[in-house]
N, C-alpha and C positions, 0 to 999 in steps of 0.2 A: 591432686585432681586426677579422674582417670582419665587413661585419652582413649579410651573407646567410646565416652559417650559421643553420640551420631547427634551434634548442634542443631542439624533440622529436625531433629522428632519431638526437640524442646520446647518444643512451641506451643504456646497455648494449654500447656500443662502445669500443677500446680507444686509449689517452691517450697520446701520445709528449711527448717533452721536446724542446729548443733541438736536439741533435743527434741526435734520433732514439731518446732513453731510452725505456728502456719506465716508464712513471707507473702502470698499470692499469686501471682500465674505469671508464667513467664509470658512476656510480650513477644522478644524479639533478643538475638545473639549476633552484636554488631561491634566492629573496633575492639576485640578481646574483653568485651564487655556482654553480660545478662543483663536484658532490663528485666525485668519484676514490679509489677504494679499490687496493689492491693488496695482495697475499697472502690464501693463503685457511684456514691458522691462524692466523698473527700476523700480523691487519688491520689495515693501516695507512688512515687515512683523510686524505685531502686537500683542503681547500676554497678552490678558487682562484677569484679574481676572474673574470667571464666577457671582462674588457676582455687578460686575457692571453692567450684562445686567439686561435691566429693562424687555421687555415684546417680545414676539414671536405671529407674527400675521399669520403664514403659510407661508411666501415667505421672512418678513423681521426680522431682530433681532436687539433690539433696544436698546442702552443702554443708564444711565443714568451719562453721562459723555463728556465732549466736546470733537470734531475732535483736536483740540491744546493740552488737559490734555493728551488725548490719542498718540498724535504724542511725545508729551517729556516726556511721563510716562513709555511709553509700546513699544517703536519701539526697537527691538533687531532681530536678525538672528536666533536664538536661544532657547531653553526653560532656565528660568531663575533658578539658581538654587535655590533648595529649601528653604533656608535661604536666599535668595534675598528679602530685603528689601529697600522699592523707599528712598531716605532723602530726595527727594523734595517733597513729597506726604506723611505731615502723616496718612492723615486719612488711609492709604493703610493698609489691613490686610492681606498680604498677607502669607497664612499659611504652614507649614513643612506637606506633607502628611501625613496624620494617615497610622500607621502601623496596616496590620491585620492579625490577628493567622488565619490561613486556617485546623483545625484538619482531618490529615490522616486517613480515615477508613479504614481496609482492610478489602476485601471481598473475599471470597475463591469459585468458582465456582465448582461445578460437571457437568465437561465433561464427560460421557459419554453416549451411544446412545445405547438405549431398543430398539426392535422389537417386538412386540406380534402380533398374530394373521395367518392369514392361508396364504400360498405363492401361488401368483397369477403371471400366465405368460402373456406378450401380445403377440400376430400374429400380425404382421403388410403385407397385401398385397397389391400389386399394381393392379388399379383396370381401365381399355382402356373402355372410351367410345368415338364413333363418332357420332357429331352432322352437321347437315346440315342448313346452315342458309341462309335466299337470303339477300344478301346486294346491296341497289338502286344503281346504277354506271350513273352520267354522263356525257358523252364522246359529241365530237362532228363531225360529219362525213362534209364530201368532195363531193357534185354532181355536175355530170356537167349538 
């Protein structure tokens, strides 16, 4: 897998196989998973590990895996759960998400609001002016 592909530009972009199969568009790159959906009445969903795409060239994303491995390895409705292990596929590693400690800081703010300095009023008036401007008109007249 490369790790420079940028997971958000995958989006919405379309999925090739080992020889250039068409897989269909990526959906969404969630849980170290690709979804990949294809057809657009009888939707096939596919959730592939992200260690099988191989490269991202701006429009398409390409993995290093056949349309056939991927249609008996990877087709489910669903995110697979996290202990979900293929037994037809061992090279598969597919792994338990890493758990991560997020440390709460607290921060205590000071609301409240200083004035300094000298009290300024404003006038506000209303203030008529008339202008006069010629605007061209044209019309068309009637002779007999």
């Amino acid at each position: 897998m490369s790790s420079k592909i940028d997971w958000n530009e995958v989006i919405k972009k379309e999925a090739r196989g080992l020889k250039d199969e068409d897989l269909g568009e990526v959906r969404e790159v969630s849980n170290g998973f690709i979804v990949v959906q294809r057809g657009i009445i009888n939707k096939e969903k596919f959730f592939i590990p992200q260690d099988k795409a191989d490269s991202f060239d701006g429009k398409i994303l390409r993995f290093n895996i056949s349309k056939e491995e991927i249609s008996n390895n990877y087709h489910r409705d669903t995110y697979p759960e996290p202990t979900f292990q293929d037994k037809s596929d061992k090279t598969s590693n597919i792994m338990k998400p890493e758990k991560i400690t997020i440390e709460v800081i607290e921060e205590k703010l000071d609301i409240s609001k200083r004035a300094e300095g000298s009290h300024v009023s404003h006038v506000k008036e209303s203030v008529k002016e008339i202008r006069t401007v010629q605007v061209p008109m044209v019309y068309e007249e009637i002779s007999k």
